[in-house]
N, C-alpha and C positions, 0 to 999 in steps of 0.2 A: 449172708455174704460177707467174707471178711479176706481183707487183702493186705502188705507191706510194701511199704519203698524206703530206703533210706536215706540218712543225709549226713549233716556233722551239725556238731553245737561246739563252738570256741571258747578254747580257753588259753589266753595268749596265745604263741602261733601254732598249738598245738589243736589238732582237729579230732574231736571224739564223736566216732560214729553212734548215732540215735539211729534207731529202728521206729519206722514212722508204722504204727499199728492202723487199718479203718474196718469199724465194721459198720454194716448195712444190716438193722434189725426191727421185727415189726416194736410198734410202740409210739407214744406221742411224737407227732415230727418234730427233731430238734436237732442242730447240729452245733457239738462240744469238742472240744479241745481238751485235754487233763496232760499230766506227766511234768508241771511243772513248768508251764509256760510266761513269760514275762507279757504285757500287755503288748505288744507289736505280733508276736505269736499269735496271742488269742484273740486279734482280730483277722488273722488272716485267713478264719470259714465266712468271712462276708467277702473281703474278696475274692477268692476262689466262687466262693456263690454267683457274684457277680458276670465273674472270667465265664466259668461254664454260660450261665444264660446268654451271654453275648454267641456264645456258640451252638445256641439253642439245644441246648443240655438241660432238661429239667431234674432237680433232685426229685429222687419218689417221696412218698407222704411217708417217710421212715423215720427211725433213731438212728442220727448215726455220730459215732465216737470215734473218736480219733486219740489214740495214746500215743506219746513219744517217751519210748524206753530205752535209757532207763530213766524209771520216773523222777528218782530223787536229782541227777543231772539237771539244774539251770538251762533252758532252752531260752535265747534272747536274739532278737534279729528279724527283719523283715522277710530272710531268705528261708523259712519254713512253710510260706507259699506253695512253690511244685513239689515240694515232695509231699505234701499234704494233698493234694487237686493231682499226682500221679498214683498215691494208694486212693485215694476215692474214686477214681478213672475206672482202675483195678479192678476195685469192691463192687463197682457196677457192671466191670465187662466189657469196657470201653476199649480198654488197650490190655493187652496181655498180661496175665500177672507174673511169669517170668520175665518179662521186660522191666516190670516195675522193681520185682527185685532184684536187678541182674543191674542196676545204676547207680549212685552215689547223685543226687540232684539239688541243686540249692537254686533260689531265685525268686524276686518278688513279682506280686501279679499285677499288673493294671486292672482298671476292670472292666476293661476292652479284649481283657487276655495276653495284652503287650507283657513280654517278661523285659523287666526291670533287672540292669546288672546290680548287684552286692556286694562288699567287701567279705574277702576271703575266700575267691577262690584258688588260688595258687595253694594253700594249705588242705583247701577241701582236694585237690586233684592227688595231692601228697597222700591222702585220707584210702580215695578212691583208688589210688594205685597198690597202699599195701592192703586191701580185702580183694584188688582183683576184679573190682569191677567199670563201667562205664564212669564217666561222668559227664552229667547232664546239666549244662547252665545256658543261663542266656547270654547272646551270641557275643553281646559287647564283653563280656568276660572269658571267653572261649579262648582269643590268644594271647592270654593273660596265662591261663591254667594249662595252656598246652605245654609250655614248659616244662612241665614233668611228663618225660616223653616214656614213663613205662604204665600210664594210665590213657585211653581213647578217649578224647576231650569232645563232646558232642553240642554244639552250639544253636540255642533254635530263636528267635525272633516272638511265638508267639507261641500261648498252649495250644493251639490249631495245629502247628507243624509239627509239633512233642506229638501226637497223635496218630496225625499223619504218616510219623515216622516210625512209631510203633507196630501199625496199623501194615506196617508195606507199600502203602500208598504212597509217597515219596520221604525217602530217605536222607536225612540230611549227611551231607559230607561231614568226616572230622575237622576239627581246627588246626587251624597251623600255628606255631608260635609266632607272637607279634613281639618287635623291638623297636621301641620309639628310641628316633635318632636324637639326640642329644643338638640344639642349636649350637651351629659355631660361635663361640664367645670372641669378643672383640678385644679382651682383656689380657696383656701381657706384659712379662716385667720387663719390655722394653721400656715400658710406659714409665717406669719409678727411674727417674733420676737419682744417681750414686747410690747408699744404700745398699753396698755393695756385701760387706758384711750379713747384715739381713738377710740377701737373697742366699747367699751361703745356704748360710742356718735354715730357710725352709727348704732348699734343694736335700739337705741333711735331714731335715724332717719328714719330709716327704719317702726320699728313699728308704726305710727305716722303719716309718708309721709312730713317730717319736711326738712326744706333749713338746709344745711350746710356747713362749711366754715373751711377748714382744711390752717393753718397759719405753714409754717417751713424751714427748711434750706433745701437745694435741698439735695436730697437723703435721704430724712429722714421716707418714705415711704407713702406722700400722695396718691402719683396717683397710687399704690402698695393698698392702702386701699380703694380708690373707686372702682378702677377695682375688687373687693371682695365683693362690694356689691349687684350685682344682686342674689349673690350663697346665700344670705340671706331675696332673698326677697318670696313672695308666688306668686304664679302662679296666671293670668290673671281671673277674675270670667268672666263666659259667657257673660254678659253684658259688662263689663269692655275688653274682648278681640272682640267684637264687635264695641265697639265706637273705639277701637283704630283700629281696620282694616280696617274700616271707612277710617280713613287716611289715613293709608299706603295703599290701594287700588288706592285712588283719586294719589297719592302721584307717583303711579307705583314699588311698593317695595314687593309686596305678588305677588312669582314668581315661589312659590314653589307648588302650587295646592291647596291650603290650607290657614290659619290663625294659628299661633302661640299663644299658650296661655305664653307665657315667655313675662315680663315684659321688655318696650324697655329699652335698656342705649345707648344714643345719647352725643357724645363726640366731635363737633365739634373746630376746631385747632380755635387759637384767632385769625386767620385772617381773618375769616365768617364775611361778612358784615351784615349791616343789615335786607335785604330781603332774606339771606341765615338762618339766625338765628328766625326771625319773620314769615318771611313768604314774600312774592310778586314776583316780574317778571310779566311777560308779561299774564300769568293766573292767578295770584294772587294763587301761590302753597303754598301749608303749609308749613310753615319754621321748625325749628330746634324744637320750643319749644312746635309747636302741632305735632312734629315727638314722641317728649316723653312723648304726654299725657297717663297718668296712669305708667307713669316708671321716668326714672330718667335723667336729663340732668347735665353733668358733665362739668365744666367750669375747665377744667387744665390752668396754670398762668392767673387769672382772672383778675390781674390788667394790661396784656396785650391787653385786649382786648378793641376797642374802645369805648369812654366812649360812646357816642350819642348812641352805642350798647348796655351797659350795662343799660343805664338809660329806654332802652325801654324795658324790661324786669319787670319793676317795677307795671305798674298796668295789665299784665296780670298773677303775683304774685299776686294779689288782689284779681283778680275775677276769675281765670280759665279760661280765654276766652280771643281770641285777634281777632279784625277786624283788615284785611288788606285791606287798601282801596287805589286805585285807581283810576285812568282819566276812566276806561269804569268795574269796579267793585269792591262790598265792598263785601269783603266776610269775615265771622265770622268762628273761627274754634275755637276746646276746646283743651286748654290747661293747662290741673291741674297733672304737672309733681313736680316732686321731685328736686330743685337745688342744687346740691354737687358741691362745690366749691375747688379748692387748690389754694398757693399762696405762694413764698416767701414773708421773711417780706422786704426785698428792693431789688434791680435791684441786685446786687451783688450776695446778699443769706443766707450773714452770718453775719446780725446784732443782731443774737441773741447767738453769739461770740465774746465774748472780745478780744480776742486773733487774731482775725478776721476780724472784723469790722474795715468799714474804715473810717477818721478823721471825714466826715462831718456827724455820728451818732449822737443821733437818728433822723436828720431832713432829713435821707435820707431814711428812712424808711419811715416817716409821709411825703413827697413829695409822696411813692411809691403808700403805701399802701389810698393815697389821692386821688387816681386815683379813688376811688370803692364809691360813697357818700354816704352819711350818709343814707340819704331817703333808699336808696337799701340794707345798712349796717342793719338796724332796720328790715327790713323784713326778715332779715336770724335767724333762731330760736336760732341754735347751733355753737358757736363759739370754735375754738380747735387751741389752740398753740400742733403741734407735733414737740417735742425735737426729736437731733437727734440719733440714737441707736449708742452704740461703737459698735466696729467693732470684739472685741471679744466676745462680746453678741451673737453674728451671729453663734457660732460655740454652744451653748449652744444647747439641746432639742428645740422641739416647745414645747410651754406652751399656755394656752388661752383653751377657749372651740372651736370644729370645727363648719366648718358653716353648717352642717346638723342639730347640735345642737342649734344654736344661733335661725337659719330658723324656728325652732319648737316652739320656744319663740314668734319670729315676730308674726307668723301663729294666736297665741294664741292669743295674743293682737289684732290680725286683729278680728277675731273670734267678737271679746267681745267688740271692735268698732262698726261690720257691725251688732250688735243685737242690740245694742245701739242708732241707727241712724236707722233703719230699718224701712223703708214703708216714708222716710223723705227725699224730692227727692235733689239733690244735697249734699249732706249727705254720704259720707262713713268713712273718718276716723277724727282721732282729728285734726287736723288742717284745716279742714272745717267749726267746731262750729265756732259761732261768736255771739254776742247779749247776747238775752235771753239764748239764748242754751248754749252757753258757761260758763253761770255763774250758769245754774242747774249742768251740769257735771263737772264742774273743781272747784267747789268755795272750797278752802280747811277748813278743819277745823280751831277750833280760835287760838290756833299757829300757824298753817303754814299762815296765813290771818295776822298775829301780825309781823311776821317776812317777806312777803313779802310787806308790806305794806313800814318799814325799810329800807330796800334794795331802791322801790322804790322811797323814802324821799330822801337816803344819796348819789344815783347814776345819779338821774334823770330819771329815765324810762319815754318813752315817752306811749301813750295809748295803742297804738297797742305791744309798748314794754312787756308792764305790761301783755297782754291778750296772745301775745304769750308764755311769761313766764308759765301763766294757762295753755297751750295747754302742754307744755311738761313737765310739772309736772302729766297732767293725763294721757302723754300717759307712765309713769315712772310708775304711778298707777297700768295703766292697766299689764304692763309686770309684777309687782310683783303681780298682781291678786288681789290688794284691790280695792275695792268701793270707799273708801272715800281718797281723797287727802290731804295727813299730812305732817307736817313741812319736815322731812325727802324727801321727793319728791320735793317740792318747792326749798328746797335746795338745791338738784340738778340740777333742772332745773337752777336756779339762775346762779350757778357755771359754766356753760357751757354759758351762757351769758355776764358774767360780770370777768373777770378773779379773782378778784382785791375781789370779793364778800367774806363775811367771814360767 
């Protein structure tokens, strides 16, 4: 008697389908696992063992093997449970053996038969959809995976109803997509007194999806202003909350029934090494900076953080993509996040106080702030000295526009990017042009082209310097809602680059 079901084995958020082999043959009773299983694998014929008994399922006095092909393919994960206990089902007779291979099934067993949800299934549905078949998990994962709505998402509670519903005896319903609501946050930049500046430069950033770099004395309200910028940014598009649950699925972070369309903000402490931050371990897991693909990754004291850290950061700032590779895996994951950055200007905090500062000024700021190199300094769009507010300020109204307000502005500019770029794949907002593209939508008119040309003559821009400048002069464009990019917008852009710019 010999029967298949299949499933996936991951490798980053890519799902490669495994053909789970069982046969049923006379010989010593024993039941094995082969095909390259990791040790969470090869304990799951005791569980299963146990699942069926609870179901008063006896295995026969047989041999039975279980191959997961292909062999040389790494199988690792608790969710090789049902597809294993659905070809042995099979291999007995229990449930139909088109049904077994006609599913894509992943899930761990209790050993009461409870199926246990797993990470990954949103890639495994991806999996199931282009071979065309079911997919079969358990039920806490079901509207997680339904999301990919050109694969039938089949959700069950326990291997009794997987049977059941095999069997015709009751049929479980598909699943429907689930979307956890996002809590209303209580945090807006009505809250930051003056500051005004600032709020600028992240309404700028925001709109754009632009790096930026908040330079000030402690307590001056950086990490007070980035923590204000998600309540400005716009909600996930379908696609876009797809790739990123992509991740967080493989990652095990979507625990909620569902996908969130709320943009991530990922804020890890500077003491994240660098496979916390990038990505690797022992699975080659998605690190910090494909946790924020499509949101924002917030660096609080960024010249604390270790340089060999911040320098690997720099080209998957380039291209949106980082391989993490390994002795037994290279795996590619996307990461085209947002960098917001804070920072005093020296270890102290208050070298932008006379009054303050201590003797070995300014070279104790240029040691600190030495720490961050140039290469990675160049790639950050917007540069901000935030002064620090008095403390009578504090007692004054809020003033500024709120962030339900500013959010409608983003929106708008997102709008008039995503029609911009539209049907252009890798393509959504300004700071993805580059090349030709970049110089059809940002080349400004012959003043602003006279004067940034100026600028870069008298400060040295470097190429990439000069091209990012273009990016956020059109995404200044786009928020005031003109077409054409004029001195006025390059100038601003300028100004947020170069302090010193006139």
């Amino acid at each position: 008697m010999a029967a298949r079901s299949y499933t996936v084995a991951f490798e980053g958020v890519e799902a490669h389908t495994v053909e789970v082999q069982c046969a049923v043959s006379a010989g010593l009773p024993a039941f094995s696992i082969v095909g390259l299983p990791d040790k969470a694998v090869s304990e799951a014929r005791e569980r299963v063992r146990a699942a069926l008994n609870a179901m008063a399922i006896a295995l026969p006095s047989k041999r039975i093997t279980v191959n997961l092909s292909p062999a040389d393919l790494p199988k690792e994960g608790s969710h090789f449970d049902l597809p294993v206990a659905i070809a042995l089902l099979a291999a007995l007779n229990i449930i139909p053996e088109d049904a077994a291979e006609g599913c894509v099934s992943l899930g761990e067993l209790s050993l009461d038969g409870t199926l246990v949800p797993v990470t990954g299934a949103l890639p495994a549905a991806m999996s199931a959809a282009e071979s065309n078949r079911t997919l079969l998990c358990p039920a806490a994962s079901g509207s997680e995976a339904a999301w990919v709505g050109n694969a039938q998402v089949i959700g069950a509670q326990t291997l009794a109803d997987v049977v059941r519903h095999y069997n015709g005896q009751s049929p479980l319903p598909p699943s429907e997509p689930g979307e956890v609501t996002a809590a209303p946050t209580d945090r807006d930049l009505r809250d930051i007194k003056g500051q005004e500046r600032a709020k600028r430069a992240l309404e700028i950033a925001a709109a754009g999806r632009h790096h930026f770099l908040m330079t000030g004395s402690p307590g001056s309200g950086k990490s007070m202003l980035a923590a204000r910028l998600p309540s400005i940014l716009p909600s996930l598009s379908p696609q876009e909350a797809l790739e990123t649950s992509m991740i967080h699925s493989v990652a095990g972070l979507l625990d909620q029934g569902g996908i969130s369309r709320a943009r991530p903000f990922r804020e890890p402490h500077h003491t994240a090494s660098m496979a916390a931050i990038v990505g690797g371990g022992r699975r080659a897991s998605p690190g910090e900076i494909s946790l924020a693909h499509n949101g924002v990754l917030f660096l609080d004291e960024l010249p604390e953080f270790a340089r060999a850290v911040l320098e690997t950061l720099r080209q998957p700032i380039e291209t949106g993509e980082v391989m993490v590779a390994r002795a037994n895996a290279h795996v590619t994951y996307p990461c085209k996040f947002m960098l917001v950055a804070a920072a005093n200007p020296c270890r102290c905090g208050e070298l932008f106080d006379p009054a303050k500062a201590c003797s070995r000024a300014p070279k104790c700021g240029e040691d600190y702030m030495g720490r961050i190199s140039g290469p990675l300094m160049d790639r950050i769009d917007l540069r901000l000295e935030v002064p620090p507010v008095d403390f009578r300020d504090l007692d004054l109204p809020s003033d500024g526009d709120a962030s339900a307000t500013v959010a409608a502005r983003v929106a708008a500019a997102r709008d008039v990017q995503s029609a911009r770029f539209e049907g252009m794949a890798g393509l959504r907002v300004n700071s993805d042009a580059q090349g030709a593209m970049l110089e059809e939508i940002a080349t400004p008119d012959e003043d602003g082209r006279a004067f940034l040309q100026n600028v870069a003559d008298r400060f040295g821009l470097s190429a990439r310097g000069y091209h990012r400048v273009l990016r956020v002069a059109r995404t200044i464009a786009d928020l005031e809602g003109s077409d054409t990019v004029r001195k006025p917008h390059v100038a601003e852009a300028v100004s947020f680059r170069i302090a010193a710019a006139v």
